[in-house]
C-alpha positions in Angstrom: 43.6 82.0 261.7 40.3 81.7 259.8 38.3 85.1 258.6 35.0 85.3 259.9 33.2 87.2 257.4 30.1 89.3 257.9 27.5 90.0 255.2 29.7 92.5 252.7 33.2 91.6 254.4 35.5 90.9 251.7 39.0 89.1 252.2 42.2 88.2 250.2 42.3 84.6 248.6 46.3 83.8 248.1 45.6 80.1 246.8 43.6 79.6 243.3 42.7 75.5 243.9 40.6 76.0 246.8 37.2 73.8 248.4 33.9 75.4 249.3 33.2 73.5 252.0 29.4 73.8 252.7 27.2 72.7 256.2 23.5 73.1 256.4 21.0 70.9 258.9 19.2 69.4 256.0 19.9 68.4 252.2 20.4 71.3 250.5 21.2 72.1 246.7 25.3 73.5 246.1 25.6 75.3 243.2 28.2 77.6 241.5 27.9 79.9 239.0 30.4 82.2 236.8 29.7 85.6 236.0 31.4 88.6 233.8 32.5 91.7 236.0 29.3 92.7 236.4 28.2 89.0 237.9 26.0 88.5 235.1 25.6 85.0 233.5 25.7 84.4 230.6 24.4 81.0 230.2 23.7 77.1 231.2 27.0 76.5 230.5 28.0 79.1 232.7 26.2 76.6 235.7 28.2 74.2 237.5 25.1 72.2 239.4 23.7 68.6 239.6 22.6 68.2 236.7 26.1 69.5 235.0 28.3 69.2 237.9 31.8 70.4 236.2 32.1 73.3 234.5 36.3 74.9 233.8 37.8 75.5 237.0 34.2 73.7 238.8 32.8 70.5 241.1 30.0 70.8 242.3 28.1 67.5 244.0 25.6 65.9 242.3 23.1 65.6 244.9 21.4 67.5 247.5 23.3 66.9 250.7 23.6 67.7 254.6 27.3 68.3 253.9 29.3 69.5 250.8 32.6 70.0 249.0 33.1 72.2 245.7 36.1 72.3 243.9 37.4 75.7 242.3 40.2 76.3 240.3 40.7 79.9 239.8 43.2 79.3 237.4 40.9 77.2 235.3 38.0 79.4 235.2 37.7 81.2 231.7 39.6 85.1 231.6 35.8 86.1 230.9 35.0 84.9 234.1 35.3 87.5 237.5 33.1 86.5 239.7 32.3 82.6 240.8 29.1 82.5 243.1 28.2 80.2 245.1 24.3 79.9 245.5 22.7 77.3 247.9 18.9 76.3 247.7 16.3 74.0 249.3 14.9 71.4 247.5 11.9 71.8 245.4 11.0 67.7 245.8 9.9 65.8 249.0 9.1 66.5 252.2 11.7 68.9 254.0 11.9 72.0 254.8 10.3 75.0 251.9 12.7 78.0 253.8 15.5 78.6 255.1 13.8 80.1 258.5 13.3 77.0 259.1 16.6 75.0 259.5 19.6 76.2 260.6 21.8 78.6 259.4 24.3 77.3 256.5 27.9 77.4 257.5 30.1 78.2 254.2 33.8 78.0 254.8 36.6 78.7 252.0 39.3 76.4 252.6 43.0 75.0 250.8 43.4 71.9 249.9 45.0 70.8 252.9 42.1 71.8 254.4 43.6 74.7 256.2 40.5 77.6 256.4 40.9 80.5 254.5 37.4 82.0 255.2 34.3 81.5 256.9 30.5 83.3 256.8 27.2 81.9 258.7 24.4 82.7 256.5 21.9 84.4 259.1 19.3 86.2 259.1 17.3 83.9 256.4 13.2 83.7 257.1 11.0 82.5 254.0 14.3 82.6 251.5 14.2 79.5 249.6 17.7 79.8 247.7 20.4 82.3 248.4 23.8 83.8 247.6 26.0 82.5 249.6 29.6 83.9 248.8 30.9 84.7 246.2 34.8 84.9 244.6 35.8 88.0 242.2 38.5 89.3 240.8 39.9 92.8 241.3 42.8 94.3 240.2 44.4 90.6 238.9 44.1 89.0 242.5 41.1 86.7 243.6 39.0 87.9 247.2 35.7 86.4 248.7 32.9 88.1 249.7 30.1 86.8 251.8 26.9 87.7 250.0 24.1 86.2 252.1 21.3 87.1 249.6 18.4 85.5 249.5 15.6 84.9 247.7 11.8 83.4 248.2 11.3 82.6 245.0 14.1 80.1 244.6 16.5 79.5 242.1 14.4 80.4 239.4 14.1 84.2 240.8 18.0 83.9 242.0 19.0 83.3 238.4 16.6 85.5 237.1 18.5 88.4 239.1 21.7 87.0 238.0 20.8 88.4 234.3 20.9 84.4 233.5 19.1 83.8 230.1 16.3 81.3 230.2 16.3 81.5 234.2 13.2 79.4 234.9 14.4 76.7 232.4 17.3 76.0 234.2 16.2 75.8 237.5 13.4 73.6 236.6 16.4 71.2 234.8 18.3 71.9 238.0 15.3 71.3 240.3 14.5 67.8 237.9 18.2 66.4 238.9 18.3 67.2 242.3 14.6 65.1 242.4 15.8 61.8 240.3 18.8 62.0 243.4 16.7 62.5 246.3 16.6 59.0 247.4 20.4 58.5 247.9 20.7 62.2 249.0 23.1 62.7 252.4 20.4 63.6 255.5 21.8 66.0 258.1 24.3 63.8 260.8 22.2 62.7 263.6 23.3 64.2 267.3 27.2 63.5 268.0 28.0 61.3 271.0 30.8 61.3 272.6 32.5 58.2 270.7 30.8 59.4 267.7 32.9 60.8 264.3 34.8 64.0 265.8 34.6 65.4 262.0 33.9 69.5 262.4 34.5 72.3 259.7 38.1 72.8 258.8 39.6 75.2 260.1 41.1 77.6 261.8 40.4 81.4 266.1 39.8 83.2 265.6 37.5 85.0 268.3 37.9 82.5 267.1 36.8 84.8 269.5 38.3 87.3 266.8 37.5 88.0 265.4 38.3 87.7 267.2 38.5 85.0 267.1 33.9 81.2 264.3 30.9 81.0 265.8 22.6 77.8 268.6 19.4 77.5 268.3 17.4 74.7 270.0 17.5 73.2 266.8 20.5 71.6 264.3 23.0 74.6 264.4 26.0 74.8 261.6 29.2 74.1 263.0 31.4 77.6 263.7 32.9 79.1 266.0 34.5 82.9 267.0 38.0 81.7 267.1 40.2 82.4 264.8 41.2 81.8 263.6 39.3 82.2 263.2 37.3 81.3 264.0 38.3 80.9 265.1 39.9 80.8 264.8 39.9 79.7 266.4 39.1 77.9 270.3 41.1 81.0 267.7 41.1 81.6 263.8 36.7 82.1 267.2 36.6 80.4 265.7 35.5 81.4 266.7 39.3 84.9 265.7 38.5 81.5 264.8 36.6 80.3 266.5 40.5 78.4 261.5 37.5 74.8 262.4 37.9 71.3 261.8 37.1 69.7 258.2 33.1 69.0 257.9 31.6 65.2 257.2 32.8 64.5 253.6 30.5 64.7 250.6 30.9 60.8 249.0 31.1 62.4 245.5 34.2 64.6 246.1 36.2 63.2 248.5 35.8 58.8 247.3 35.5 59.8 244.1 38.8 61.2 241.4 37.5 64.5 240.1 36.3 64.7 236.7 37.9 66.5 234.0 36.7 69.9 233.0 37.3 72.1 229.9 39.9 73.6 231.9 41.8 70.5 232.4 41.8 67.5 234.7 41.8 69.0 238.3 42.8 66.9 241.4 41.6 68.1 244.5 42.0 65.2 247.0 44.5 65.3 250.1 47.9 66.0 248.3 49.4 63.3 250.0 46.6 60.7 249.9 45.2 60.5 246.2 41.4 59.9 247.1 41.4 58.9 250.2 39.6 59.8 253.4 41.3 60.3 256.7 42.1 57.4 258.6 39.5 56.7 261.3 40.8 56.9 265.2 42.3 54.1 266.8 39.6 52.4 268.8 41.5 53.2 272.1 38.4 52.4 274.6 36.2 49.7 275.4 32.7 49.7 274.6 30.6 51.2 276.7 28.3 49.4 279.0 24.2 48.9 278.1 22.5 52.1 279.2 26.4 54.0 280.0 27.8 56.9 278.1 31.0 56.0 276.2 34.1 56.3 277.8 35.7 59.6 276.7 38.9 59.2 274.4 41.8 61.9 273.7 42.2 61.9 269.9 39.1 60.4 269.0 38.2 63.3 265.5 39.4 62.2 262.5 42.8 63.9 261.2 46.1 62.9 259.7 48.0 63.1 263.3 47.8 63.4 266.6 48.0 66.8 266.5 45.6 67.0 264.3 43.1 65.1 265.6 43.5 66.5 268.9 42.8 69.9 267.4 39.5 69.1 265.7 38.4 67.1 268.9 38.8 70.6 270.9 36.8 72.2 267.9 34.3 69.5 268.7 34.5 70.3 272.4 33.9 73.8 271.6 30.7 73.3 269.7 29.0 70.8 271.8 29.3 73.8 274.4 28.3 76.0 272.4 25.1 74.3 271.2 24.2 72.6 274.3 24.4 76.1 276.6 22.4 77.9 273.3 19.5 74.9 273.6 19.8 75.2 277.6 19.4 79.4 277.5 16.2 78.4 274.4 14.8 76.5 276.5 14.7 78.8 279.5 13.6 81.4 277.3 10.9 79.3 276.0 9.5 78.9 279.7 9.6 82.2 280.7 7.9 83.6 277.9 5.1 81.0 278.1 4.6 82.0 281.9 4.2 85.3 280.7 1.7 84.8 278.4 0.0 82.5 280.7 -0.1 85.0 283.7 -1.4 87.6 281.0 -4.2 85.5 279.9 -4.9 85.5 283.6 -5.2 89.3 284.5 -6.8 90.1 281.1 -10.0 88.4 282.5 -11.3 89.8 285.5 -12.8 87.3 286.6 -9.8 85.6 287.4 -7.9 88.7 288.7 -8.9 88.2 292.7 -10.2 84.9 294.6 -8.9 81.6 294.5 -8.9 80.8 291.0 -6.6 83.3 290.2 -4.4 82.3 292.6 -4.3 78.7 291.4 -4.6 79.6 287.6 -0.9 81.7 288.6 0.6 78.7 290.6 0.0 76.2 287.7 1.9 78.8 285.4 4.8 79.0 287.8 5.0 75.4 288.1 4.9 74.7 284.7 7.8 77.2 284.2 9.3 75.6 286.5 8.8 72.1 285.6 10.5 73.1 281.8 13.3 75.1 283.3 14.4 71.7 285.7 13.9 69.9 282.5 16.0 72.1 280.3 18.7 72.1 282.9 18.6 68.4 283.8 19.1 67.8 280.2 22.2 71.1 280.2 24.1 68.5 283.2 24.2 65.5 281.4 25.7 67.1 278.6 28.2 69.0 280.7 28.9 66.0 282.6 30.2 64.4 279.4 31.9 67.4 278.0 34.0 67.6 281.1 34.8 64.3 281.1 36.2 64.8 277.9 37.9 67.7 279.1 40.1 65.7 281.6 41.4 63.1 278.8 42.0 65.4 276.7 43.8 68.4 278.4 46.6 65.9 279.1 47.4 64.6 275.9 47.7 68.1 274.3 50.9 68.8 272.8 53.1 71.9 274.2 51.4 74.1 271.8 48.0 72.9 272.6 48.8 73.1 276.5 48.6 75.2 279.7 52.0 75.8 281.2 51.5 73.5 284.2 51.0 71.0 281.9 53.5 68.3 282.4 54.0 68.3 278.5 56.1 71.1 278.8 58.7 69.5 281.2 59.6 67.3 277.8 59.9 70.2 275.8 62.0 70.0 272.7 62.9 72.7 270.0 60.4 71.2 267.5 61.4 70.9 264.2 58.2 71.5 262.8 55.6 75.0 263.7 52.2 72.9 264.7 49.0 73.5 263.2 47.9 76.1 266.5 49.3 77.8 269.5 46.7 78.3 272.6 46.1 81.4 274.0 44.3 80.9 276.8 40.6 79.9 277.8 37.1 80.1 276.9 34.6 79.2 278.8 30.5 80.0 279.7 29.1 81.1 283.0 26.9 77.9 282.7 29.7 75.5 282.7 32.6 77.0 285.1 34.7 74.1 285.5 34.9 73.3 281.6 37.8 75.1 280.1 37.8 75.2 276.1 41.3 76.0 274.6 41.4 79.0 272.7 43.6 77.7 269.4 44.6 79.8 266.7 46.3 78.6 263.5 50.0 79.3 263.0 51.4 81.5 261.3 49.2 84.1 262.6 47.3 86.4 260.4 46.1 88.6 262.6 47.8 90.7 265.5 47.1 90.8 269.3 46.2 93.6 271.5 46.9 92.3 274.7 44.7 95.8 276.5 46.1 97.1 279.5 43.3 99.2 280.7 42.0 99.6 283.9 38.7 96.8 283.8 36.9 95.0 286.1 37.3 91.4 285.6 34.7 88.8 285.2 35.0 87.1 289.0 34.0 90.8 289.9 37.8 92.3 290.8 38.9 95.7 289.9 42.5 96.0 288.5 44.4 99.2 288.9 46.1 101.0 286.2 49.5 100.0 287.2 48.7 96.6 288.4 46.9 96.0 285.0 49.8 97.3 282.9 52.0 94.9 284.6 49.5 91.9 284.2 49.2 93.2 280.2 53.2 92.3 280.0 53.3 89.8 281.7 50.6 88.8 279.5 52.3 89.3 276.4 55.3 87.5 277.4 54.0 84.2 277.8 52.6 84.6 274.7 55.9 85.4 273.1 58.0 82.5 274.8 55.2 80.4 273.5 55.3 81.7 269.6 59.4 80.9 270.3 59.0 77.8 271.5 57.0 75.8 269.5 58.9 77.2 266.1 61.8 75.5 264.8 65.3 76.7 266.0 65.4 80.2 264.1 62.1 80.7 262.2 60.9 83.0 264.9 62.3 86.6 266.2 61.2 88.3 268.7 61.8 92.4 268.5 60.3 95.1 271.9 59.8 98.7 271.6 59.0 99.9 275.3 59.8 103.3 275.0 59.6 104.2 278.5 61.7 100.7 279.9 58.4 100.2 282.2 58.4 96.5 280.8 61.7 95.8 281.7 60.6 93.5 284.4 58.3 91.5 282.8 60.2 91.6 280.1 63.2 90.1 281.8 62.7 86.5 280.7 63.5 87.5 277.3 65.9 89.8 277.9 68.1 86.9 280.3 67.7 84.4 278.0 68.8 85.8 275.0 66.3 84.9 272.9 65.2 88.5 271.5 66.7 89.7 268.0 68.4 92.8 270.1 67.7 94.7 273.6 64.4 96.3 273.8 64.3 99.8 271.4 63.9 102.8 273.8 62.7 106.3 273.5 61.7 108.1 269.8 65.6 107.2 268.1 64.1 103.6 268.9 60.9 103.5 268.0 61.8 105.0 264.7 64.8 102.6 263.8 62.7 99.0 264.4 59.6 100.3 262.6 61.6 101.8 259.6 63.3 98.2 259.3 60.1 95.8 259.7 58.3 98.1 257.5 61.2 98.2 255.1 61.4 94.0 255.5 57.7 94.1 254.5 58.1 96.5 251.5 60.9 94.1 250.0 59.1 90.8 250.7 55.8 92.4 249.6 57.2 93.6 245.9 59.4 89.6 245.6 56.0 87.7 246.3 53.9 89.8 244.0 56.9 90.2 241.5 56.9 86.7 241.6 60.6 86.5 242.1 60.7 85.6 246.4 64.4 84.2 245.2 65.3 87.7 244.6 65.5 88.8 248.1 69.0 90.0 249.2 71.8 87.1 250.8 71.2 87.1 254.2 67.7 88.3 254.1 66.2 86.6 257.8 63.3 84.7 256.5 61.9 84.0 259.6 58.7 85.0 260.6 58.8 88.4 263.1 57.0 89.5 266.0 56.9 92.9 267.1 55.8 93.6 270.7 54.8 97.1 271.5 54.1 98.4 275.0 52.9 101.8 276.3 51.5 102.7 273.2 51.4 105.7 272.6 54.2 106.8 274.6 57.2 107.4 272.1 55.3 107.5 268.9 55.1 110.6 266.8 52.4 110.7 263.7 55.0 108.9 261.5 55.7 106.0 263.6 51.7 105.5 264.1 51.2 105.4 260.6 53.7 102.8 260.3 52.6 100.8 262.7 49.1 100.7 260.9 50.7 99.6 258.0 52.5 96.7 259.6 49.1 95.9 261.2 47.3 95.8 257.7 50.4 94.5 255.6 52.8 92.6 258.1 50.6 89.5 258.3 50.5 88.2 254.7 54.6 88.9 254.8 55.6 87.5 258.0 55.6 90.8 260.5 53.4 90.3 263.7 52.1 92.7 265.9 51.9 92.5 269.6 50.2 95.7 271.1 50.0 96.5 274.7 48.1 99.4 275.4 45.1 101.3 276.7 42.9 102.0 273.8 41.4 105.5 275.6 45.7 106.7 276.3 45.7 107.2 272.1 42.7 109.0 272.1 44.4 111.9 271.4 44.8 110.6 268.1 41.2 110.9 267.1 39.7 108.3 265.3 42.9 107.9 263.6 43.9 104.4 265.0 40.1 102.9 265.2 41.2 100.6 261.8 44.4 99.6 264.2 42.2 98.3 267.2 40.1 96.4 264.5 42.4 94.6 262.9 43.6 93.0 266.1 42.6 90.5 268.4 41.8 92.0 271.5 42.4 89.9 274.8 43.0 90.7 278.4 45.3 90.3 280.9 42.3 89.0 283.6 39.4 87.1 282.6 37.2 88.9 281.0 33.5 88.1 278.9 34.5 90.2 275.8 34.8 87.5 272.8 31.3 87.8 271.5 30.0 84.7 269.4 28.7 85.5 266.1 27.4 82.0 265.3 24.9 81.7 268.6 25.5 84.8 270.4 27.5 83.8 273.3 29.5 86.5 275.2 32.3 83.8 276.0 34.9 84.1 278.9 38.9 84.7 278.1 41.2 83.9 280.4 45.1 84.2 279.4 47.4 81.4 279.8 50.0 82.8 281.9 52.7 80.8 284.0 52.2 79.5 287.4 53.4 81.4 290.4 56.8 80.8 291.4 57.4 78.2 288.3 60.9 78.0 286.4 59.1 76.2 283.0 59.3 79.4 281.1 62.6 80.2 282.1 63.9 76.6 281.5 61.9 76.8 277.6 63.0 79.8 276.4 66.9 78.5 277.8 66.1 75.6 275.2 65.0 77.9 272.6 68.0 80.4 273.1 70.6 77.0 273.2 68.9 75.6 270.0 69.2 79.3 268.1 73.0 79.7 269.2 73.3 76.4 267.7 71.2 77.2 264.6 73.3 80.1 263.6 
């Protein structure tokens, strides 16, 4: 699941050859610049830009464009070299926009070169900033992280170097500035609106909210493509990206993607798809007639560009995602827009009194009124045609996902097979936006997880306007939690997933019944404190020893019979059996487990730890909260959005998770 970074959030890079992958509304200039450890730099040739576009361990494009792709090789970069910026700036030349108040905001994602999203930061907040700072990597303590920066600076690149300690700033940015002008003319404009047969190409990925982050994230305007999954978002769909919404791959920059990367200082560097030397994806199957003159396309399922099905179905619900997104944010501007100029109107009225009393006050009121509402029918006229489209596309595609993709009434999973290779997501439920009820987004996170879930199982009031008892919530919140488990089993090859409970108490043993008949857990569910103590002391003992083979570099050290398998740990009642040792291991698996293959399920009440203090606030953060009832708690970073969760249980009174987790326990047996 994809990071969704904030300005000053910092996060772990694992992979040295990784793409910048850059989205703005309009041509922009991408540039990247190395710096000692204390970010200063120390010359031209320090500058990776237009006019220069490699530099050791660099790419940059050579033109200004809508869309971009930079190459990095940490590896490459000089040992001098701790800190590799990337700075973005508007074009000095033509006739665009002179700020970045103006357009909307850049989208900066981190990715690997599969395209999988590492990290992702929408550069808000920007007014009459020319050039800016967008991210930047350094090094600390011999291992690479990213930071999102997000400084900017009205003077431009000239006063952004200049603060960068870079000798001979001004000359620089004028040669910089020079190139970017002789390459105007074939520069790559901003894409125009998608329609629904259009390129499905989005920002790679990976909801978090995408509603992390929980999980990546408009105005009425162009708006970058994000989201709050996932991841992340993110996520996203989880990633929430949106989590994530980890996000589909953005249009590709000619230059780097058609084009073999030159060789740098540092040695040639190869950053196309590993399996397609300089190639682009394959462009979807045209599946659908044309449309008719005057008629919206005929919706397709699979219609984004990607290297499978899966795949493509993935970045089409990415797609999905953002054409909500942007279309609700231009609907909710728009009403804005009205009711504000109403306002003003009617004030214009009582501020002369002349026109306080009598009939032309009266009619000077009305024509506001109708006006406003003349712009709100308009904005909302325009709000159905879109949704009428998007939820067309929602009924093509909701069939065709894949079991991982899919809702459990979904006929997908009444062919399920023991797969024998983990898919790029896993749903966990959906998202939707009190503007468009019937249109249910898919909540997708990437796999393996790198965040854990608090499933919360505190007495709410869900979104339909319901109240949930304490009991009846607590049941829900494992109930919950089990589908989400048989689902993490299920689509994982035979014996790359285990499943371990602490329920200290045995008040899941109910819901937890399905797991427990099956056979599919790694051993019956740890009770009371002797318990509690024994699982956490060997996950947090299985992440010490993977921890010190990875960074040792020797994973082939690892003792015979180590289970190499990624774990889940569910927890429920929390606190209920944990004494101050326990909670400070399950932090640590929290913060740790992730990068070494220990998951965290919580199921608890935040307010029953209280009694902890603020001890366990850095727990609740680190995980993806979501609910056992619909509820609008994923909040949008990119437009704002307080989206709607709803989990992805199991029908009343149906066998399917029963009859999957039979497979999955059959296919283990086998396995072992």
């Amino acid at each position: 699941m994809t990071a969704e970074l904030v300005r000053g959030q910092n996060h772990p890079l694992s992979q040295a050859r990784l793409e910048i992958r850059i989205s703005a509304g309009t041509p922009i200039v991408a540039v990247a610049a190395l710096g000692d450890e204390n970010g200063r730099i120390h010359g031209a040739e320090w500058v990776a830009h237009p006019g220069a576009p490699t530099q050791p361990g660099l790419e940059v494009s050579r033109q200004a464009a809508a869309d971009h792709r930079l190459a990095v090789d940490l590896d490459a970069v000089p040992e001098a070299v701790h800190r590799v910026s990337v700075l973005l700036a508007l074009p000095v030349a033509g006739s665009g926009p002179v700020r970045f108040g103006a357009v909307a905001a850049p989208f900066v994602a981190v990715t690997g070169l599969d395209g999988g999203e590492v990290a992702s930061y929408t550069i808000t907040g920007l007014e009459a900033e020319s050039a800016v700072v967008a991210l930047e990597l350094y090094r600390r303590q011999g291992a690479w992280k990213v930071r999102a920066v997000g400084q900017g600076y009205a003077g431009g690149l000239a006063e952004l170097l200049t603060d960068q300690e870079l000798p001979q700033a001004h000359q620089l940015a004028g040669s910089i500035n020079d190139a970017v002008s002789q390459g105007l003319a074939r520069s790559v404009q901003a894409p125009p609106p998608r329609t629904v047969d259009g390129d499905r190409s989005r920002q790679a990925a990976a909801p978090a909210l995408g509603p992390d982050q929980g999980g990546t994230a408009p105005q009425p305007g162009p708006v970058p493509p994000v989201s709050p999954y996932g991841g992340q978002t993110p996520g996203g769909p989880g990633q929430p990206a949106p989590q994530q919404p980890s996000y589909p791959g953005s249009a590709p920059d000619p230059d780097a993607v058609t084009q073999p990367s030159a060789p740098t200082s540092g040695g040639p560097i190869d950053y196309s798809h590993p399996r397609r030397q300089n190639a682009a994806p394959p462009p979807p199957p045209p599946t659908a007639p044309p449309a008719a003159p005057g008629q919206p396309a005929q919706p397709v399922a699979g219609d984004a560009t990607g290297w499978s099905m899966e795949e493509r179905l993935y970045n089409q619900v990415w797609g999905m995602f953002e054409d909500l997104a942007r279309t609700t944010a231009a609907y909710r501007s728009a009403v804005d827009f009205a009711e504000s100029r109403m306002d003003k109107e009617l004030e214009q009225v009582l501020s002369d009194p002349r026109s306080r009393i009598g009939g032309q006050g009266d009619a000077a009121r009305e024509a506001a009124r109708a006006r406003h509402a003349q712009l709100v029918a308009q904005a909302r006229e325009a709000l159905d045609r879109d949704l009428a489209q998007l939820a067309a596309e929602a009924d093509v595609v909701e069939p065709a996902l894949p079991p991982a993709y899919a809702r459990w009434d979904n006929p997908a999973w009444h062919a399920y097979r023991v797969p024998m290779e983990i898919p790029m997501a896993l749903r966990l439920g959906d998202l939707h936006l009190p503007e468009a009820e019937r249109i249910r987004i898919p909540m997708l996170v990437r796999l393996p997880l790198e965040r854990g879930l608090w499933i919360d199982s505190g007495s709410a009031g869900s979104s339909d306007g319901s109240f949930t008892d304490s009991h009846a919530m607590s049941r829900l919140a494992m109930e919950t939690a089990v589908a989400h488990a048989a689902r993490l089993l299920a689509v994982y090859p035979a014996g790359e997933f285990t499943v371990h409970v602490i329920d200290p108490a045995g008040s899941g043993a109910q819901p937890l019944a399905p797991l427990v008949q099956t056979g599919v857990l790694a051993a019956p569910p740890a009770l009371g404190a002797a318990g509690v103590a024994d699982v956490l002391g060997r996950l947090t003992q299985r992440v010490d020893l993977v921890q010190m083979a990875v960074r040792g570099g020797a994973a082939d050290s690892l003792p015979p019979g180590f289970d190499t398998s990624q774990q889940l740990l569910i927890v429920n009642d929390f606190p209920h059996g944990f004494d101050d040792r326990a909670v400070n291991q399950l932090r640590y698996l929290a913060d740790e487990g992730p990068a070494f293959g220990v998951h965290l399920m919580m199921v608890a009440d935040r307010e029953q730890s209280s009694g902890y203090g603020p001890l366990l606030d850095p727990l609740w953060r680190s995980l993806l909260r979501l609910t056992p009832v619909a509820d609008d708690h994923l909040a949008d970073p990119w437009v704002g959005h307080a989206w709607t969760y709803e989990p992805s249980l199991v029908p009343p009174g149906s066998q399917v998770l029963q009859q999957v987790l039979s497979q999955v326990a059959t296919a283990r047996t086998k396995y072992t």
